[in-house]
C-alpha positions, 0 to 999 in steps of 0.5 A: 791829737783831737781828743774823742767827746761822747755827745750823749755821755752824761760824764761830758755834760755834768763836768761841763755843768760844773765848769759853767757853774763855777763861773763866777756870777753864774747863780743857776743853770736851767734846763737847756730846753726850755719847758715849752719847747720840749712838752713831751721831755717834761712830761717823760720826766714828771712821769719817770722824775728824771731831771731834764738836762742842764747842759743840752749835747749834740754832734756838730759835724766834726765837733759838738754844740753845747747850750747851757742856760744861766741866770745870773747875778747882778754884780757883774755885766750879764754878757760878761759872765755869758762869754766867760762860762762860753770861754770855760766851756771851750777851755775844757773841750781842748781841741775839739771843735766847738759851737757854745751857746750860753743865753742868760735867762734871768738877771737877779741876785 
């Protein structure tokens, strides 16, 4: 049995924030749309102080697309900790059909 996954649900996107935060090597998790691409979501939440989402959902035909962006630690291999916080991601989707994109966009300690 395929388990039903709201892709607005705000419950879905903060329990996949903690699942790729505790991905050992990841050190943060940035909005999952950058600033200047979504001009207009950041001035809404300037406006309104709501924070832009760190863990971008949406439908995907039968399944759903998650997109996190990370930055991580020097200690371990970057592609490493990517495809790591990606399987985590999976594992806690079960079942359900899943496109996960996980960039690193910044390397630091």
């Amino acid at each position: 049995m395929t388990e039903h996954l709201e892709t607005n649900s705000p419950t879905l996107a903060e329990e996949l924030l903690g699942v790729v935060q505790g991905v050992d090597g990841v050190m943060a998790v940035y909005p999952a749309q950058p600033f200047w691409q979504s001009i207009a979501g950041a001035a809404v939440a300037a406006v309104t102080g709501e924070q832009l989402p760190l863990i971008g959902l949406s439908g995907h035909g039968d399944g759903i697309a998650v997109k996190a962006r990370i930055g991580v630690g020097i200690l371990r291999p970057a592609p490493e900790v990517a495809r790591e916080a990606a399987a985590a991601v999976r594992r806690r989707l079960g079942n359900k059909s899943a496109v996960v994109e996980i960039l690193v966009v910044k390397i630091g300690q």
